[in-house]
PyMOL Python script that loads the backbone (N, CA, C, O; Angstrom):
from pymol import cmd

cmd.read_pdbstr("""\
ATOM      1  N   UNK A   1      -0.416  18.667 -22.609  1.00  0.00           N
ATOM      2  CA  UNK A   1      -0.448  19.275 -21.294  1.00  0.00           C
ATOM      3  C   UNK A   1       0.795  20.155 -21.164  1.00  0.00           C
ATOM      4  O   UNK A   1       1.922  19.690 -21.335  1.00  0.00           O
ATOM      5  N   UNK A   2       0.528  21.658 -20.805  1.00  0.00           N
ATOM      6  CA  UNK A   2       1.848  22.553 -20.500  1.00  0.00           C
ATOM      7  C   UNK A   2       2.182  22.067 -19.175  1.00  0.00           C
ATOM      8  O   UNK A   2       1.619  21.326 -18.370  1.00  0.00           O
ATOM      9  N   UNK A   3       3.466  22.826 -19.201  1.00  0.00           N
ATOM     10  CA  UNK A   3       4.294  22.770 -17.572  1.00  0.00           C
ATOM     11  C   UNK A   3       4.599  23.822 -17.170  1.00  0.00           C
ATOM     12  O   UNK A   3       5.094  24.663 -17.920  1.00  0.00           O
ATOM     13  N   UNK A   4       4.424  23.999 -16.139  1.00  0.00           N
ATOM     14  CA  UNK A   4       4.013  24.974 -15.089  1.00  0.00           C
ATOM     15  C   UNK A   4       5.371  25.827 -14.767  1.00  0.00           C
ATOM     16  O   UNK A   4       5.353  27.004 -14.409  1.00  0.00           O
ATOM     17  N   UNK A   5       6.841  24.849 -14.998  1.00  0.00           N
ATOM     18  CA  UNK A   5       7.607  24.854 -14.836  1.00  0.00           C
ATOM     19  C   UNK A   5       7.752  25.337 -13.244  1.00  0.00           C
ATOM     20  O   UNK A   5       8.229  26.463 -13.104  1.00  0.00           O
ATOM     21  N   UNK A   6       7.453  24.731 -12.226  1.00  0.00           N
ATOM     22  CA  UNK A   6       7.670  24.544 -11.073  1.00  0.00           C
ATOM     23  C   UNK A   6       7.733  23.189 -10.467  1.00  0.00           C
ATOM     24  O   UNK A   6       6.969  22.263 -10.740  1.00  0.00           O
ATOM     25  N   UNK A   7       8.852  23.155  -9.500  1.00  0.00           N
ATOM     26  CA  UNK A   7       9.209  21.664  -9.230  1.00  0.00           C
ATOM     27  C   UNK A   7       8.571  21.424  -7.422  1.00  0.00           C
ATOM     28  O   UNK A   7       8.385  22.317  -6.595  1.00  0.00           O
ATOM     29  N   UNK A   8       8.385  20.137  -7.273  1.00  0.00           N
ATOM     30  CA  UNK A   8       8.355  19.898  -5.695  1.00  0.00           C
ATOM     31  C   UNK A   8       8.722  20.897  -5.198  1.00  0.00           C
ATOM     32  O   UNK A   8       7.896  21.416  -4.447  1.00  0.00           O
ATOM     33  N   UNK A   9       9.744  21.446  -5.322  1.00  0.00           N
ATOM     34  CA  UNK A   9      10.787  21.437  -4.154  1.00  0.00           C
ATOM     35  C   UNK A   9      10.436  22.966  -3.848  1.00  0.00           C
ATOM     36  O   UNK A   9      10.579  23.336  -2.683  1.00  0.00           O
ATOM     37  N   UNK A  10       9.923  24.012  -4.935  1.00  0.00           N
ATOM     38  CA  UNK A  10       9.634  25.441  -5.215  1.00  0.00           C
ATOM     39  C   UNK A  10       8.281  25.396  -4.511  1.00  0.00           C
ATOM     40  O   UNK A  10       7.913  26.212  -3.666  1.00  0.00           O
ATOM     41  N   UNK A  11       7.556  24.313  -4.971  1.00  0.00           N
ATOM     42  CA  UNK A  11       6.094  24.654  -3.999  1.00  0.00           C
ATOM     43  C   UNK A  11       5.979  24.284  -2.519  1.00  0.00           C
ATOM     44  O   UNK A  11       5.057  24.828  -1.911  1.00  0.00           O
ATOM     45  N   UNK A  12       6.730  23.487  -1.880  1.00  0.00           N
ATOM     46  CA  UNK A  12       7.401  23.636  -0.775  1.00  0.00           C
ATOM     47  C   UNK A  12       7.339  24.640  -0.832  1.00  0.00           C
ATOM     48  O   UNK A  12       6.215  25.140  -0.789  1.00  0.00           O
ATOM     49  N   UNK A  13       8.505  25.489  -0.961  1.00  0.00           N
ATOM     50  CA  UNK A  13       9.151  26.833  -0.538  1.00  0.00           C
ATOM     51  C   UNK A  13       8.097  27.801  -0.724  1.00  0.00           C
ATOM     52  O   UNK A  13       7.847  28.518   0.245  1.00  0.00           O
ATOM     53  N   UNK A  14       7.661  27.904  -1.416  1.00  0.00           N
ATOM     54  CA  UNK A  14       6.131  28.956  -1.755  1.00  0.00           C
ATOM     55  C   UNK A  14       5.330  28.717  -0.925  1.00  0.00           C
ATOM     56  O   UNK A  14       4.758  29.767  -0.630  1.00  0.00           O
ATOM     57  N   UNK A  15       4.752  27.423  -0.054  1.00  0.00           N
ATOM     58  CA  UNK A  15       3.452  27.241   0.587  1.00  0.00           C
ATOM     59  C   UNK A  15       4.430  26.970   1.835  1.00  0.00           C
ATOM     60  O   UNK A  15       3.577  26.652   2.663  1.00  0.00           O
ATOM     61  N   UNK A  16       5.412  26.903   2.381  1.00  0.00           N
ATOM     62  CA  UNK A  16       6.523  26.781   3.847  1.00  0.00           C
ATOM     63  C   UNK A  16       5.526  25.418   4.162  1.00  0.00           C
ATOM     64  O   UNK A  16       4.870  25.292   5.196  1.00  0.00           O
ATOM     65  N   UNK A  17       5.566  24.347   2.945  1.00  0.00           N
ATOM     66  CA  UNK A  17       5.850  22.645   3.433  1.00  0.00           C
ATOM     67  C   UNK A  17       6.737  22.405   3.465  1.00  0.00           C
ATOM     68  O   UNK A  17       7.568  23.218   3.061  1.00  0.00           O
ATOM     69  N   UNK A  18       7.232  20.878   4.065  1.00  0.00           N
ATOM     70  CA  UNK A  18       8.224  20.446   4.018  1.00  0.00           C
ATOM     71  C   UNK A  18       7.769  19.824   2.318  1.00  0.00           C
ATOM     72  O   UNK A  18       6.693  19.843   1.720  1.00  0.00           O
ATOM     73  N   UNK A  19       9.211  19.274   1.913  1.00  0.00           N
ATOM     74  CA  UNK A  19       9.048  18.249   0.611  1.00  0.00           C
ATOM     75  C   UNK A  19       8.495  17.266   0.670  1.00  0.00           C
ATOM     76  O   UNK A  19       8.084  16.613  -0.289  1.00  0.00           O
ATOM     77  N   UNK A  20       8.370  16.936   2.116  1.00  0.00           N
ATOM     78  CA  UNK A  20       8.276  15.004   2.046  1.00  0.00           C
ATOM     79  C   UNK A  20       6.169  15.752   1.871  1.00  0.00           C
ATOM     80  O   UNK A  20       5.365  15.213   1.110  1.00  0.00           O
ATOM     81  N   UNK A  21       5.823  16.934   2.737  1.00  0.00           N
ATOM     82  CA  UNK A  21       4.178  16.843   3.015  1.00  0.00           C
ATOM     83  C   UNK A  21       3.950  17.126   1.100  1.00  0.00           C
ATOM     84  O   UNK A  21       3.355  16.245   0.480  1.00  0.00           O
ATOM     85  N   UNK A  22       4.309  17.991   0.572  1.00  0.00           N
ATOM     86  CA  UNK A  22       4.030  18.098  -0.674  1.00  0.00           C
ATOM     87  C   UNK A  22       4.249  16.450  -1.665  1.00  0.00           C
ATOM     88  O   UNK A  22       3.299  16.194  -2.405  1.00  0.00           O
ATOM     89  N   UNK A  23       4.993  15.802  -1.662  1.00  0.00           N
ATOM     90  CA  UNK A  23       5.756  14.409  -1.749  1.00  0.00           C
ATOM     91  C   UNK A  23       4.384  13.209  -1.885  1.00  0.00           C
ATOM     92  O   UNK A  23       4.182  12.347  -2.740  1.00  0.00           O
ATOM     93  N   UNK A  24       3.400  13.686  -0.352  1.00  0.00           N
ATOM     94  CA  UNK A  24       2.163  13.416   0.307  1.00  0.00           C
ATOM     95  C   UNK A  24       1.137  13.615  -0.598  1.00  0.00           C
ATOM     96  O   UNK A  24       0.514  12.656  -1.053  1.00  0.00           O
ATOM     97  N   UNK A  25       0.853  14.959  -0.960  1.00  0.00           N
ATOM     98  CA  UNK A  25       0.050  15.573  -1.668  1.00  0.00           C
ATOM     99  C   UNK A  25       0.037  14.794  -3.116  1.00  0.00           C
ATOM    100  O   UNK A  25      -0.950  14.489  -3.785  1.00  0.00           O
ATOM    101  N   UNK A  26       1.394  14.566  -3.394  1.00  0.00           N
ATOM    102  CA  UNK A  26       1.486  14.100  -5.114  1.00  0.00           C
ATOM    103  C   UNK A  26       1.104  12.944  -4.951  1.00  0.00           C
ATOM    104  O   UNK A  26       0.394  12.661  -5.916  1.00  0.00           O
ATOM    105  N   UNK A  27       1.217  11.670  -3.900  1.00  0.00           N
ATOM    106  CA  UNK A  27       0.573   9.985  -3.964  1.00  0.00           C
ATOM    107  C   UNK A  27      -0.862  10.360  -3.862  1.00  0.00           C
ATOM    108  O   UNK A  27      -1.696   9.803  -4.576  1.00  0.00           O
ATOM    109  N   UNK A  28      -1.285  11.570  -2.735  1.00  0.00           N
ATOM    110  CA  UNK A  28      -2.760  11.072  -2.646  1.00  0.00           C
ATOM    111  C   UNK A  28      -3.545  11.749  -4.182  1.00  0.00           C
ATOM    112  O   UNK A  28      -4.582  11.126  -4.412  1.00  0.00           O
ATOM    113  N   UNK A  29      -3.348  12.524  -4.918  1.00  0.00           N
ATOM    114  CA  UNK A  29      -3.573  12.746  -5.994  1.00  0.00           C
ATOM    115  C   UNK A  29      -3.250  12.306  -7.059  1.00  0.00           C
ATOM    116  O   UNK A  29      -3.528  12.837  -8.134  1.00  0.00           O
ATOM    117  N   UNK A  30      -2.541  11.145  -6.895  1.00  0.00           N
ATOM    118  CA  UNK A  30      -2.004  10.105  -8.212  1.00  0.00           C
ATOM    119  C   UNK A  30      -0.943  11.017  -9.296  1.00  0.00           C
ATOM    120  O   UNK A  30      -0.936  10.911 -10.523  1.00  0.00           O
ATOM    121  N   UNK A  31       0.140  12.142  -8.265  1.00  0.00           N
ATOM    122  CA  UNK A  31       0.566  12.546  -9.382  1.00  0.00           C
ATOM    123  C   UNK A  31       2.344  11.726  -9.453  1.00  0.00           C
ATOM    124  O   UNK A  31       2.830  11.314  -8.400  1.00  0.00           O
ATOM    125  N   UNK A  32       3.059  11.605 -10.671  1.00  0.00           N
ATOM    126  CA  UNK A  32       3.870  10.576 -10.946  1.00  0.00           C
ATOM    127  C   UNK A  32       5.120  11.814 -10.602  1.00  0.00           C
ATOM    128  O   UNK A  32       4.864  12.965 -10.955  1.00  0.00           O
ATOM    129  N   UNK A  33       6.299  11.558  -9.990  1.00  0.00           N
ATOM    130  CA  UNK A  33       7.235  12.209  -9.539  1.00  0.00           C
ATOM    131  C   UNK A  33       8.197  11.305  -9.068  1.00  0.00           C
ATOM    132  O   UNK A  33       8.004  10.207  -8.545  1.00  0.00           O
ATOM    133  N   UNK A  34       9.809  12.181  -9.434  1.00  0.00           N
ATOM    134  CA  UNK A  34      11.061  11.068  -9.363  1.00  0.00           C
ATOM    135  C   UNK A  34      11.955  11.700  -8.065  1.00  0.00           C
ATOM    136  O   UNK A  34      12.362  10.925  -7.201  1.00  0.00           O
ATOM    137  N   UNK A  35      12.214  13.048  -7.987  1.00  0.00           N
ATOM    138  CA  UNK A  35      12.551  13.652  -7.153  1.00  0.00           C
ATOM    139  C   UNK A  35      12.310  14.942  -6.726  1.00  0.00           C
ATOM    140  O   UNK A  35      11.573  15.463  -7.563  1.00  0.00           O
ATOM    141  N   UNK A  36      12.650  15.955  -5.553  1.00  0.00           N
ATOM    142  CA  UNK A  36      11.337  16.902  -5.304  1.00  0.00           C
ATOM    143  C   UNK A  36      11.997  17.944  -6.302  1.00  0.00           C
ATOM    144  O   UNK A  36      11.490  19.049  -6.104  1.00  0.00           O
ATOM    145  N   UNK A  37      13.154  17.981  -7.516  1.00  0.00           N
ATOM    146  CA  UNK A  37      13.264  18.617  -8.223  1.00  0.00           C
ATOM    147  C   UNK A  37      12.513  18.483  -9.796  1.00  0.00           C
ATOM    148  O   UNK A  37      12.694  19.183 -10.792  1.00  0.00           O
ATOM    149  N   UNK A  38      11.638  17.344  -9.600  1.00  0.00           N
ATOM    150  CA  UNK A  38      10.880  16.772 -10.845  1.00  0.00           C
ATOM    151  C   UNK A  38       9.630  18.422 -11.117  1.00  0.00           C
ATOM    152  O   UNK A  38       8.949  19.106 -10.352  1.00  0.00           O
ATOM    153  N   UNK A  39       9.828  18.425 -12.211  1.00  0.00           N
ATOM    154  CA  UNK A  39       9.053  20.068 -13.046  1.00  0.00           C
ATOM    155  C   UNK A  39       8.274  19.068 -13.302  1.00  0.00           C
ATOM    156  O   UNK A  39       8.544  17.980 -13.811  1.00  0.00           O
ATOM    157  N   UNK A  40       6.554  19.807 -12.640  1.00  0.00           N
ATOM    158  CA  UNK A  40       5.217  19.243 -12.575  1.00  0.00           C
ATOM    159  C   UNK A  40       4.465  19.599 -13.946  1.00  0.00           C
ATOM    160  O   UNK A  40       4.466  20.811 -14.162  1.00  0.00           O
ATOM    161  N   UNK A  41       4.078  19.133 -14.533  1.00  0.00           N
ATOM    162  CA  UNK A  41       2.824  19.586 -15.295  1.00  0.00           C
ATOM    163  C   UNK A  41       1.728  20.748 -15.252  1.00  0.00           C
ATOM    164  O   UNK A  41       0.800  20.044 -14.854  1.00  0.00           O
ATOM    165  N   UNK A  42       1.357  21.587 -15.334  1.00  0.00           N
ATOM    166  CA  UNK A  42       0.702  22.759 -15.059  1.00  0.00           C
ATOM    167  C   UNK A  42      -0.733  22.084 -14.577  1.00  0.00           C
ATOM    168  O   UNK A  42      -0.975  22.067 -13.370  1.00  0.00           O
ATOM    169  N   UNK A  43      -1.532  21.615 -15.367  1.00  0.00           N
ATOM    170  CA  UNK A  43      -2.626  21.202 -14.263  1.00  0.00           C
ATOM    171  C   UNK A  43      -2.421  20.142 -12.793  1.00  0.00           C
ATOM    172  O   UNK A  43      -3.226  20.232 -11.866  1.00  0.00           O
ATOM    173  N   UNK A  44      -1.491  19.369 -12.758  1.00  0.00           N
ATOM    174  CA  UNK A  44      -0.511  18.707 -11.784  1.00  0.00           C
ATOM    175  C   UNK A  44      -0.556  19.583 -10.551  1.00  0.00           C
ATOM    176  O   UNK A  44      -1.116  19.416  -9.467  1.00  0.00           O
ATOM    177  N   UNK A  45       0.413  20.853 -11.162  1.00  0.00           N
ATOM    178  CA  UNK A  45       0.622  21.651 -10.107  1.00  0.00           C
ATOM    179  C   UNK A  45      -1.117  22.698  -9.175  1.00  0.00           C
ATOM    180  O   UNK A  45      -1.391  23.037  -8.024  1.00  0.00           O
ATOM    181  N   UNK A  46      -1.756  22.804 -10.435  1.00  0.00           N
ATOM    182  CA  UNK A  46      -2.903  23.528  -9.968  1.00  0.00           C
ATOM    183  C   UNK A  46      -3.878  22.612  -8.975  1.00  0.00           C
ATOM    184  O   UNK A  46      -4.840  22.926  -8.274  1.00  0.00           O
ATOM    185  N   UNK A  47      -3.323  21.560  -9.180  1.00  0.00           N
ATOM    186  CA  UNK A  47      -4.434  20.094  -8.307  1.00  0.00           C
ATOM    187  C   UNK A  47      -4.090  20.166  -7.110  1.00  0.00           C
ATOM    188  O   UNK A  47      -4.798  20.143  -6.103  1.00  0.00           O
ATOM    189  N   UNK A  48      -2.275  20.310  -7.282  1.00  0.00           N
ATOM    190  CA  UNK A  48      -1.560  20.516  -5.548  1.00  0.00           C
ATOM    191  C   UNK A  48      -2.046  21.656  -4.695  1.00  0.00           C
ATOM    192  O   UNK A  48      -2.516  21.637  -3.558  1.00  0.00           O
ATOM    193  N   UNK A  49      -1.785  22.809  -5.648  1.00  0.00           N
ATOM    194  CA  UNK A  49      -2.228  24.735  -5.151  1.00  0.00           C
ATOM    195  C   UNK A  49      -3.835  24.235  -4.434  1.00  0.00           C
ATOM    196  O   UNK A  49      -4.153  24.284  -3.246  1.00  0.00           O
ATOM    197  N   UNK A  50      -4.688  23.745  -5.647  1.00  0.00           N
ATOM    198  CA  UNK A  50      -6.009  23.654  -4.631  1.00  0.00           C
ATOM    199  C   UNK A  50      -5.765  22.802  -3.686  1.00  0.00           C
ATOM    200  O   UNK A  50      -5.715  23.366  -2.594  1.00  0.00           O
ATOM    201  N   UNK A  51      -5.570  21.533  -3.634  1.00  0.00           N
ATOM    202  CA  UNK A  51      -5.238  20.759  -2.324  1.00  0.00           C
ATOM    203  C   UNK A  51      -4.876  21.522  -1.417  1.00  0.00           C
ATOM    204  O   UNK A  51      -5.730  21.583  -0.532  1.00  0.00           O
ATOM    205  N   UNK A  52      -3.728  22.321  -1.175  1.00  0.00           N
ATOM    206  CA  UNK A  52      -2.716  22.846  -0.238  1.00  0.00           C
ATOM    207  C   UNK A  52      -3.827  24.066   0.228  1.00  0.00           C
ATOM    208  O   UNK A  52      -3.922  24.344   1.423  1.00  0.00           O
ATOM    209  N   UNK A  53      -4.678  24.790  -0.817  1.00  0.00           N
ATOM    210  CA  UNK A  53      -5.720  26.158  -0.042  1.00  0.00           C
ATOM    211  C   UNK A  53      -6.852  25.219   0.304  1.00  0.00           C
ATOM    212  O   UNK A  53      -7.588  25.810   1.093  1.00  0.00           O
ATOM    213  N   UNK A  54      -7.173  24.350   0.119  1.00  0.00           N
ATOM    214  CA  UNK A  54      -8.439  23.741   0.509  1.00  0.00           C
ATOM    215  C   UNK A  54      -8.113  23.557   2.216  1.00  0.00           C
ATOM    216  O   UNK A  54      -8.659  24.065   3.195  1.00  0.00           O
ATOM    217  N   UNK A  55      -6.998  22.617   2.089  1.00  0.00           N
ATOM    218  CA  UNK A  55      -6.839  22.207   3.551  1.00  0.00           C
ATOM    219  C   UNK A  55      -6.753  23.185   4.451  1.00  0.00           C
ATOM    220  O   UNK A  55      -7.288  22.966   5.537  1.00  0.00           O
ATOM    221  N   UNK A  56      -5.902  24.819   4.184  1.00  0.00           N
ATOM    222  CA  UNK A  56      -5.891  25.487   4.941  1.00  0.00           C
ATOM    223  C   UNK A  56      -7.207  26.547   5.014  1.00  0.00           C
ATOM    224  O   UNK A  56      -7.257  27.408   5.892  1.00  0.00           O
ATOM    225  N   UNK A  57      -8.087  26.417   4.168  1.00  0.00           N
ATOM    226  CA  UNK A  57      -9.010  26.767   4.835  1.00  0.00           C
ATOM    227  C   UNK A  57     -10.265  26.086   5.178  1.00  0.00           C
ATOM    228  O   UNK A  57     -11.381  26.585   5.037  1.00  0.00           O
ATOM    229  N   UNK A  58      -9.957  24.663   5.737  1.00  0.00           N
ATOM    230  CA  UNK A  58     -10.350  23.941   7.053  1.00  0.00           C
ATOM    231  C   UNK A  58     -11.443  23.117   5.604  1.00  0.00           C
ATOM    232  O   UNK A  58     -12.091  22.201   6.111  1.00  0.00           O
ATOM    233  N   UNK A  59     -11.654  23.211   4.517  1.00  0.00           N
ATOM    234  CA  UNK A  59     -12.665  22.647   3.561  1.00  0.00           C
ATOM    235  C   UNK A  59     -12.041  21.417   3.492  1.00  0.00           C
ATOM    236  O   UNK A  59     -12.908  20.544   3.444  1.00  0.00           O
ATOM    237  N   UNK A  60     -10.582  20.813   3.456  1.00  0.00           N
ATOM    238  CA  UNK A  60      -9.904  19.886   3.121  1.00  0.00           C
ATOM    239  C   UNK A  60     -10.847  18.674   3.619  1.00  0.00           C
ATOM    240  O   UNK A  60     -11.699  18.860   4.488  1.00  0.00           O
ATOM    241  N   UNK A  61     -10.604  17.237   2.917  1.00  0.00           N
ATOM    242  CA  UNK A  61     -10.694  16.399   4.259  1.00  0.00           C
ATOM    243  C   UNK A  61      -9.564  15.661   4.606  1.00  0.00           C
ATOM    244  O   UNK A  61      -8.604  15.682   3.836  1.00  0.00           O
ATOM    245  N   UNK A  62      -9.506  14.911   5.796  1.00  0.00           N
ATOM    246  CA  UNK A  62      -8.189  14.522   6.526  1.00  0.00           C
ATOM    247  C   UNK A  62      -8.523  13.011   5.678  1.00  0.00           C
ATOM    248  O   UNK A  62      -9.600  12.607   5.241  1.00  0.00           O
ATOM    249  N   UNK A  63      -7.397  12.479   5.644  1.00  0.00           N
ATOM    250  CA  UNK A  63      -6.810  11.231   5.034  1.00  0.00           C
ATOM    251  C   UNK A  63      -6.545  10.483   5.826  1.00  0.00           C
ATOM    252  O   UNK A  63      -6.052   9.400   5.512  1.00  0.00           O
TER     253      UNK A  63
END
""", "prot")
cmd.dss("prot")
cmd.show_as("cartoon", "prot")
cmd.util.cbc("prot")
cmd.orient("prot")
């Protein structure tokens, strides 16, 4: 598996979450993370990107 080389803390800043909602995103998707500077895995990160456009365009479901 490549890495995406983007951490928590950058996709925050790219999508204007906080860390802790992205933080959110990584338990309900079972992804494994130590701090929001932990560099995600490239499909990792693409699981979050869809999560994060799903929800905003209303397809998401609520948890």
């Amino acid at each position: 598996m490549g890495f995406a080389d983007l951490s928590i803390a950058e996709i925050a800043l790219d999508y204007n979450l906080s860390v802790e909602e992205v933080f959110h995103l990584c338990e309900q998707l079972g992804i494994a993370y130590k701090t929001q500077e932990t560099r995600l895995a490239l499909e990792d990160v693409k699981a979050i990107i869809s999560k994060i456009l799903s929800q905003r365009s209303g397809s998401g479901t609520p948890s």
